[in-house]
Structures are given as C-alpha cells and as structure tokens.
C-alpha positions as CSV (number, residue, x, y, z in Angstrom):
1,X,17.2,-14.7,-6.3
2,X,13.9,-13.1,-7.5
3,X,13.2,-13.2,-11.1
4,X,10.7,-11.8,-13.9
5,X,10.2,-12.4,-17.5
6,X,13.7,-14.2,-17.7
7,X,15.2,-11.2,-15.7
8,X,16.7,-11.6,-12.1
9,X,16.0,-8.4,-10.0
10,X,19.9,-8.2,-9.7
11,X,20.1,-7.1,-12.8
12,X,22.8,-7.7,-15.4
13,X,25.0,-10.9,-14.3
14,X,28.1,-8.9,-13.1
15,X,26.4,-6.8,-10.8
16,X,26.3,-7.5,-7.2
17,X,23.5,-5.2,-5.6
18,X,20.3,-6.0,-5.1
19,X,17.3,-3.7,-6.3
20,X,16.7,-1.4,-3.3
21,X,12.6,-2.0,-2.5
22,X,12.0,1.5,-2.4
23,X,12.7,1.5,-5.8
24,X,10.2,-1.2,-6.5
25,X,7.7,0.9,-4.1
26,X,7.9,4.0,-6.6
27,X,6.7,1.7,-9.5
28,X,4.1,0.9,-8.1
29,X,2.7,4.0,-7.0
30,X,3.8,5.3,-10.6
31,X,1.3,2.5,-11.9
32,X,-1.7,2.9,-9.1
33,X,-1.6,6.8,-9.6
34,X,-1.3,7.1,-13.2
35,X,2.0,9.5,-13.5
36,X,5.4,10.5,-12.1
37,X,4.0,13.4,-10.1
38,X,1.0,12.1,-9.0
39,X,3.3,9.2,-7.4
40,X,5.5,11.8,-5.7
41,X,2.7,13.4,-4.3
42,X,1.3,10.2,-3.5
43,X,4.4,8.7,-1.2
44,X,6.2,12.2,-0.7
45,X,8.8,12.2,-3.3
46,X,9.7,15.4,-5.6
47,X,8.8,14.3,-9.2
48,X,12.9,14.8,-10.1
49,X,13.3,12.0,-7.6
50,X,10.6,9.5,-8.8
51,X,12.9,9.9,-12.3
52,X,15.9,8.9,-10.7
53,X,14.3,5.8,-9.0
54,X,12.8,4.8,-12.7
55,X,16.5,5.4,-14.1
56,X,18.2,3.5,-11.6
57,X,15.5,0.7,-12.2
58,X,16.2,0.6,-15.6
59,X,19.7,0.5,-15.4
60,X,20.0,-2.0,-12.9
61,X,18.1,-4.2,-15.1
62,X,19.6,-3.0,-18.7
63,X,16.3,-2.7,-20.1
64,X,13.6,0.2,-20.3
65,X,10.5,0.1,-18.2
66,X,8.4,2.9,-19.5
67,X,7.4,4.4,-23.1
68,X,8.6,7.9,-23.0
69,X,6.9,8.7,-26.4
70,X,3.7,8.8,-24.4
71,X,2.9,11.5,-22.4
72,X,2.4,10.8,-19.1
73,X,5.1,7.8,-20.1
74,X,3.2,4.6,-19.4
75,X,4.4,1.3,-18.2
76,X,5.8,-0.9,-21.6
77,X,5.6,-4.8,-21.6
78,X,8.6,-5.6,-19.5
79,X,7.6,-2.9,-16.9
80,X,4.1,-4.3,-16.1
81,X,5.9,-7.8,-15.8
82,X,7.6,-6.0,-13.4
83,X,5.3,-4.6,-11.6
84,X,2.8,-7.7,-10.9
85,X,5.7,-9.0,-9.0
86,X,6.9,-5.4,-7.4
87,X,3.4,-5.9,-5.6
88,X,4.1,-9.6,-4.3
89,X,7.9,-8.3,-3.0
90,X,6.5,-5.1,-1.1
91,X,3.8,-7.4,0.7
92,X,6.1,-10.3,1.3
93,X,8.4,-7.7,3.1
94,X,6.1,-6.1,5.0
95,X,4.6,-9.3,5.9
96,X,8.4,-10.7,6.6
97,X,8.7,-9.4,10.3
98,X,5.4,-11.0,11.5
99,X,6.4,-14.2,9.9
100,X,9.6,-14.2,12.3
101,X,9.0,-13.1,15.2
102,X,6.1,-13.2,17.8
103,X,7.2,-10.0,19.4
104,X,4.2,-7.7,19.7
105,X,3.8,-5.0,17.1
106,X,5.7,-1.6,17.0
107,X,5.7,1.4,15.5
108,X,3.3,4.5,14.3
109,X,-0.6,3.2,12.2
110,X,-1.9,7.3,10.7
111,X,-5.6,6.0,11.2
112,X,-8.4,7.6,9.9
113,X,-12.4,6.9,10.7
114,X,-16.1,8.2,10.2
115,X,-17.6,9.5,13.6
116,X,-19.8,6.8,13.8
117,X,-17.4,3.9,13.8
118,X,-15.2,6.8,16.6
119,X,-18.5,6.1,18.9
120,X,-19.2,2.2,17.9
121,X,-16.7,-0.4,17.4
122,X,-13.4,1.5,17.1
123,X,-13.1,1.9,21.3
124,X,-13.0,-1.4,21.6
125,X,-11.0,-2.0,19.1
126,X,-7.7,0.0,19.9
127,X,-8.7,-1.1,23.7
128,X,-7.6,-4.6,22.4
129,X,-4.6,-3.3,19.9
130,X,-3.3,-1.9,22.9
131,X,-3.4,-5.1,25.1
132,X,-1.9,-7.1,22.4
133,X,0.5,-4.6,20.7
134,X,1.5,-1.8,23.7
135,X,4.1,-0.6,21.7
136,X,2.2,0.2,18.6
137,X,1.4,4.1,18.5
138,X,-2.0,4.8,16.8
139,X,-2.4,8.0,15.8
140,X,-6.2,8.9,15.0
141,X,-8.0,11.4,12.7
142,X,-12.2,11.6,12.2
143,X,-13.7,12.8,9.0
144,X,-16.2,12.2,6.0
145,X,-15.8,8.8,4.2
146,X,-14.6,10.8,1.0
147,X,-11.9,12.8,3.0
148,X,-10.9,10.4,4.6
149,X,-10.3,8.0,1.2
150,X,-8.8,11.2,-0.1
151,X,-6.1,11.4,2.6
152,X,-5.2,7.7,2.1
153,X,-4.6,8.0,-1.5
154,X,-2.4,10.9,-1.2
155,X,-0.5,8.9,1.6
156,X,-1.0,11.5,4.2
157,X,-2.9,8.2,6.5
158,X,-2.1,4.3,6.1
159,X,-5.6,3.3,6.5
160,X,-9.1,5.1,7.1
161,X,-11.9,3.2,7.9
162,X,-15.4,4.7,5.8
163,X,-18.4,3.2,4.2
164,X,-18.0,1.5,1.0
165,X,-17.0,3.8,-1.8
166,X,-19.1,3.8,-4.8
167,X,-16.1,3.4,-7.0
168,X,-12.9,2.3,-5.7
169,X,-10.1,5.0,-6.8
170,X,-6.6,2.9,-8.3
171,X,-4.5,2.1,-6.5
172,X,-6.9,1.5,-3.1
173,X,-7.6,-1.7,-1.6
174,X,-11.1,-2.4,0.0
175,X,-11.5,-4.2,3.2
176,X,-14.8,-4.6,4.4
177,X,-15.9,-5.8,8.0
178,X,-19.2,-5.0,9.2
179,X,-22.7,-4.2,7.6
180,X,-25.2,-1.9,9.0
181,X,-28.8,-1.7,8.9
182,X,-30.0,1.6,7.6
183,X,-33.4,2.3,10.6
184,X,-35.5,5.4,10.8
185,X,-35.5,7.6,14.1
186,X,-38.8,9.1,15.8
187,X,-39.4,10.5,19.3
188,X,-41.1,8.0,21.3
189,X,-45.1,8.3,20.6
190,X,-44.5,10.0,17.2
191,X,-47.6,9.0,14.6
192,X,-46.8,6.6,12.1
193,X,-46.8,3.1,11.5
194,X,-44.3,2.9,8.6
195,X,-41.0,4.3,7.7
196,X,-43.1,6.1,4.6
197,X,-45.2,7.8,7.2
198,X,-42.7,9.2,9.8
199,X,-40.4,10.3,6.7
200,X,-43.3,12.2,5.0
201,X,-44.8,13.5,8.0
202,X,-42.5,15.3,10.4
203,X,-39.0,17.4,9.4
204,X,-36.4,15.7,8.3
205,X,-32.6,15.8,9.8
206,X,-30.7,14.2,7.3
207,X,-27.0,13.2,7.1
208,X,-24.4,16.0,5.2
209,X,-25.1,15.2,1.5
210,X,-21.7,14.7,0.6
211,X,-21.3,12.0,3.3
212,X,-20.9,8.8,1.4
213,X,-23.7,7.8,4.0
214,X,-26.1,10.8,2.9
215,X,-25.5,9.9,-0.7
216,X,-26.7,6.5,-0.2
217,X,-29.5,7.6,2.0
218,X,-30.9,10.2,-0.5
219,X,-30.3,7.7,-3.3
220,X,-32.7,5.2,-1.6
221,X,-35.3,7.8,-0.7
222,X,-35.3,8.8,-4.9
223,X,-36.0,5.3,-5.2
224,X,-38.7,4.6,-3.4
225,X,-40.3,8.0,-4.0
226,X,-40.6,9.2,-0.7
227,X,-40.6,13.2,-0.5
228,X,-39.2,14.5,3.1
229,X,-38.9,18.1,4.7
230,X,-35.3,18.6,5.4
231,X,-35.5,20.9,8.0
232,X,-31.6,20.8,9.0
233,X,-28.6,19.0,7.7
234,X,-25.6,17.4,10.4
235,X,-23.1,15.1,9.9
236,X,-23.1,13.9,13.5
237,X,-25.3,10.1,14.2
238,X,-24.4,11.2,17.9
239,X,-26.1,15.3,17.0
240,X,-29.0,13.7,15.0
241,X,-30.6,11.3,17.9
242,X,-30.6,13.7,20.0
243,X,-32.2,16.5,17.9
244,X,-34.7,13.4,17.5
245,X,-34.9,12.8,20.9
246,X,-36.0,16.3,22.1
247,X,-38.7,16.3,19.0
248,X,-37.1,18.4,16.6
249,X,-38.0,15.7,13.4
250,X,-36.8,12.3,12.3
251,X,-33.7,10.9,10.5
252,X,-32.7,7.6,8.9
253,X,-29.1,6.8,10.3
254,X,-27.0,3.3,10.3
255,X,-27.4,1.3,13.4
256,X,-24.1,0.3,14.9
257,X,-23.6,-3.5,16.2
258,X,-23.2,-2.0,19.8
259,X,-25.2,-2.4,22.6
260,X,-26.9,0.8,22.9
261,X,-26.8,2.3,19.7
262,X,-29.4,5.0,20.4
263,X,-31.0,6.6,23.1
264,X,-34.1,5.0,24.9
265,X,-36.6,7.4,23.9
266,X,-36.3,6.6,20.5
267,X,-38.5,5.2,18.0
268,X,-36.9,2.8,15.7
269,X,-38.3,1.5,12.7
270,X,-36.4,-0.4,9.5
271,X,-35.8,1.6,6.6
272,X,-37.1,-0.1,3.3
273,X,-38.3,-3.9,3.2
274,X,-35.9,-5.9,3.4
275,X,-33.8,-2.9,5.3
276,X,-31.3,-0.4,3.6
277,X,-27.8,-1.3,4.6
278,X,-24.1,0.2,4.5
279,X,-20.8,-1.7,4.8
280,X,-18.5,-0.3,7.0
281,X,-14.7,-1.2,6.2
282,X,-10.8,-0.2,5.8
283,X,-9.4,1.1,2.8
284,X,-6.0,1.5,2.6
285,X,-3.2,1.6,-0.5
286,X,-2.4,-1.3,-2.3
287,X,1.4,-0.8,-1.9
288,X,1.2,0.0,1.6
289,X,4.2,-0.6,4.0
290,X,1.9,-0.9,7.1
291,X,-0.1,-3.3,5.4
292,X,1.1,-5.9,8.3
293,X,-0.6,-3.2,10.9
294,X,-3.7,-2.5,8.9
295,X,-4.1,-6.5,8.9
296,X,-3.8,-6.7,12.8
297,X,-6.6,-3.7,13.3
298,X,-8.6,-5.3,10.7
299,X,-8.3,-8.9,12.6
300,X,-9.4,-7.5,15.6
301,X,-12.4,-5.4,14.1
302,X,-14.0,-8.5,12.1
303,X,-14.1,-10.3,15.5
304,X,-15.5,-7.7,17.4
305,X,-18.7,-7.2,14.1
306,X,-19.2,-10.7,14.7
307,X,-20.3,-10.7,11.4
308,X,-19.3,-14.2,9.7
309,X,-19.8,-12.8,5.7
310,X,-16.5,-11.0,6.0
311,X,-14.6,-13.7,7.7
C-alpha cells in the first residue's frame, strides 16, 4: 500500500478503494501549470471537473490539499507531500507495462519536430520505431521550436522534438540528444576567407527570427559584432541552401549529423572559434502518460547522434 506523510493513498482506514491515478494526474498538472484552469486546459478537463478530482482527493484522504484563501488556491504542506510522490506513481505506471512484458509497443505517440530534424535524423528514426514497435501509430506534426513547446504544454502533442529552450516552461521535461555545429554557407568560389568576411560581404538569408534557432543565431552575431545585410528571411535549412546554392547570399544554418547535410556546391566554413552550436532534443511533460513511448523514440535517436555526452 502506497503511503505519504503518515497517510496511505487509501485514505481513511475503513475505506476500501484505492485513489483512481487520474486523480493523482490532475494534481499534478494543477502543480506544473500553476491553477485549476490552466490544468484543464492543459490535459482537457473543464475547470468544474479539475474541482471535483481535488474534492474527491481530499476526501479520500480526510485532509485538505490546497489553501483556498489564496487565489489561485495553492498546494498547502500535506498536498506538496503529495505531490512529490503523485510524480513517482504516474511514472511507475506508465513505466509498469514495459516492465512486464516484452511485447512490442502499441498505441498512438502526437509527435511534434523542427524541419530540420524532419530532413536529418527523424527518417531513420521512425524507420527503426517501426521495425521494433509495428504496432505503434506515430502521428507527426512540423513547426517552430516555440510552437511546437507551446503545443506540448497545452497537451495537444506528447512530445516535440526542438532546439533547447532558453528557459524551460513548468511543468516540461528536457531531453537532449544531439548537438549541432552552427557553419556558414557560400556558393562555391565566393570571396572570403573567414566567416566575418562572407557574413559582411554578400546578403544575408537568415533563419525566421522567432525560430529558437534564429534567436540564437542573431544573439551570437550581436556578440561578436558582425553587421550582415538580410536580404530575405526563411525558416526552411532545406529553402536556404539552395537560395545559397544558386548565388542569392549566405546563411549560417546548423549542420545535421547526416551524411550529406548540404548540397555539393556549397561553401562551408565554421561559425565563431571554437564553432557556435545548438542542442537538438525532446521535450515533453513531466506527468506524461506516454512517457514509456517518448523513452523508446528517445533510445533510438541517441544511438542514431552517436553522440556519447547525452548517453
């Protein structure tokens, strides 16, 4: 029987039900998203029934688990006991299948991911998923790191998989697999010996600037004091080397551990000395129920990085 503080999770002795998880799931997300409604919105409960879940908590357990003279209530003393142990039972019972049984993996993984991971290492990736787990359903959406972290907050994906966010939202967990060298882009034969040079010298096509990658890239160029001329703005790595290619200016962009991460009339020179990198990794909620499938994916993608600092 599962305990905290002195309390079993059954509650008063002459009950005989245990506490449904669900119930444990809503504290949680009360906790990681700072209210009643934000939780409902976060795991797609009305706020009326986020209240009944805390009253039947609370009177399973004869004891109050929130201070109601605070507005949002916040978690009281015997509630955040609670909670620290809500987050072990919702991973030990998503983790509780796996544990069992060496049947492949089943069900639905909402996956979201930044274009350039869609044309790197993700193919492979779901290629091997799909040998190992054929009757796991992946369902795949491509957006802007920020979006994306957006839409696994909110709960409308399990796990997206972005560029390190600068600050890491409550209630997120961080899961990072691969890092990227940041290189500058020239058409073959361009003038220029240094990164300095081709950036100040020819147009710049630089990543959207509200891509978490176009942040970090126009942080870095501040830094060093090198003044471009944007001359167009895309948030495709795919769109940009081949607006290089055909002359048009040059870009910094991440290079992707794949075997031909650019075109062969490219230019390629590092960015900064020692080189500008990203980190490339899953982010996904803390209380998630697919944790146990986020876990295979992220298996498999720290094998195929080959990159032995994540491991």
């Amino acid at each position: 029987m599962l305990s905290y503080a002195g309390l079993d999770l059954r509650g008063q002795s002459n009950r005989t039900s245990p506490m449904e998880l669900r119930y444990l799931k809503t504290l949680v997300a009360i906790a990681d998203h700072g209210g009643f409604a934000a939780a409902g919105n976060a795991i797609g409960l009305t706020q009326s029934a986020i209240s009944l879940h805390v009253k039947a908590m609370e009177a399973e357990l004869g004891i109050k688990l929130f201070d109601r003279s605070r507005r949002p209530p916040i978690l009281n003393p015997q509630g955040s006991a609670l909670l620290s142990q809500a987050r072990e039972i919702i991973t030990l019972c998503s983790q509780l299948k796996d544990a069992v049984s060496e049947q492949p993996l089943s069900g639905v993984l909402e996956l979201g991911a930044i274009a350039t991971v869609l044309t790197g290492v993700l193919p492979a990736a779901l290629v091997t998923m799909q040998k190992i787990h054929p009757r796991l359903l992946i369902k795949l959406t491509s957006g802007l790191s920020g979006e994306l972290a957006g839409q696994v907050y909110k709960g409308q994906l399990d796990v997206a998989i972005v560029a390190e966010p600068i600050q890491l939202a409550t209630g997120l967990s961080w899961h990072p697999f691969v890092r990227e060298s940041l290189v500058v882009i020239a058409p073959i034969g361009t003038q220029g010996e240094t990164d300095r040079e081709l950036l100040e010298s020819w147009p710049f096509i630089r990543f959207k600037r509200h891509a978490w990658a176009g942040q970090l890239i126009d942080s870095r160029l501040q830094d060093r004091g090198i003044h471009v001329k944007s001359s167009m703005e895309v948030d495709s790595l795919e769109a940009i080397s081949v607006m290089v290619a055909h002359g048009l200016g040059v870009s910094v962009v991440p290079q992707r551990l794949i075997d031909t991460p650019f075109p062969p009339n490219l230019k390629v020179l590092p960015f900064g000395d020692p080189p500008v990198q990203r980190v490339v990794g899953l982010i996904e909620r803390t209380s998630n129920p697919k944790t146990h499938l986020v876990k295979a994916l992220y298996q498999i993608l720290l094998k195929l990085s080959g990159n032995a600092e994540f491991v």
